[in-house]
N, C-alpha and C positions, 0 to 999 in steps of 0.2 A: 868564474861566475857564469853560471849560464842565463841565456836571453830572456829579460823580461818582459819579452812581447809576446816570445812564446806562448808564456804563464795563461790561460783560463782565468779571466775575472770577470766584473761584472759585466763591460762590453759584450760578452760573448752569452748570456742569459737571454732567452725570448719571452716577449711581452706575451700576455693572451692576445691582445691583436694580432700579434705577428704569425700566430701560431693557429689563429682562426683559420676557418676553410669557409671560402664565399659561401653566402646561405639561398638555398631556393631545397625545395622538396627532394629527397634521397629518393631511391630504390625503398631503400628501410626504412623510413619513415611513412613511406605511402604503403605499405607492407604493416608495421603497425599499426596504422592506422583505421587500413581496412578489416584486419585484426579483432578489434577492438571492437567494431562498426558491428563483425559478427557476431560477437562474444555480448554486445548489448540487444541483438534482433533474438537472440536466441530467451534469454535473459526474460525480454518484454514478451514472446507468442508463451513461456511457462505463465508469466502471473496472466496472463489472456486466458489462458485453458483454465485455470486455477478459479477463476473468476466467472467464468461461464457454469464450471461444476457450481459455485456457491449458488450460483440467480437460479442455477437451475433446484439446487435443494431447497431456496428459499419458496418459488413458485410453488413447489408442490407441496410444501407445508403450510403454504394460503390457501392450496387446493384444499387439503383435509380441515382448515378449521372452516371453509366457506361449506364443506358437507356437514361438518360435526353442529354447527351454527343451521343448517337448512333442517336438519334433524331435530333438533331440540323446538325449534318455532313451529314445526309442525305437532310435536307431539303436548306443549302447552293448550291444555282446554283454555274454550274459549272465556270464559269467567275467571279461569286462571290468572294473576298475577305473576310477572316475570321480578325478579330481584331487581333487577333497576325499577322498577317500579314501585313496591314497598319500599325503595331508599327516597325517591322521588317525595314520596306520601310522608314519611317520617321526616324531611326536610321542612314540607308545607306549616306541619305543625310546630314546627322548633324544638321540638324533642327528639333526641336520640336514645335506643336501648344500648345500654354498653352492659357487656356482660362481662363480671370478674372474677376466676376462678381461683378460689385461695387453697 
């Protein structure tokens, strides 16, 4: 018969404590980390620039309607009525024109 001390049982299994490695910051770890650090600065200056182009398309499309708008008040004569102003008028009295096209 051979020795049953020999034999591999469960005595000879490691715990995960046992098997841990003391914890403080790796090489790797501060390696990923820094990683990551870039992979999000990179990330945040795209939607930046991305962001910049929109304010800038939106600006110049308040530019053209503040001319399209500076155009039109000037060329309204002066006895002229503007469309908010017949709506204005048509409120005062309580009636509305509705028009139905059948």
């Amino acid at each position: 018969m051979s020795n049953i001390n020999k034999v591999k049982g469960v005595h000879s299994i490691k715990t995960l404590n046992a098997g841990k490695k003391p914890s403080g910051s790796t090489k790797d770890t501060d390696n990923i980390e820094l990683y990551m650090l870039k992979i999000e600065k990179k990330r945040l200056r795209k939607e930046q620039s991305r962001l910049k182009e929109h304010l800038e398309r939106i600006e110049e499309r308040l530019k053209e309607i503040d001319s399209l708008l500076g155009e039109t008040e000037n060329n309204i004569a002066p006895g002229q009525k503007t469309e908010n102003e017949e709506k204005n008028e048509q409120n005062k009295t309580g009636f509305n024109k509705i028009f139905m096209e059948y």
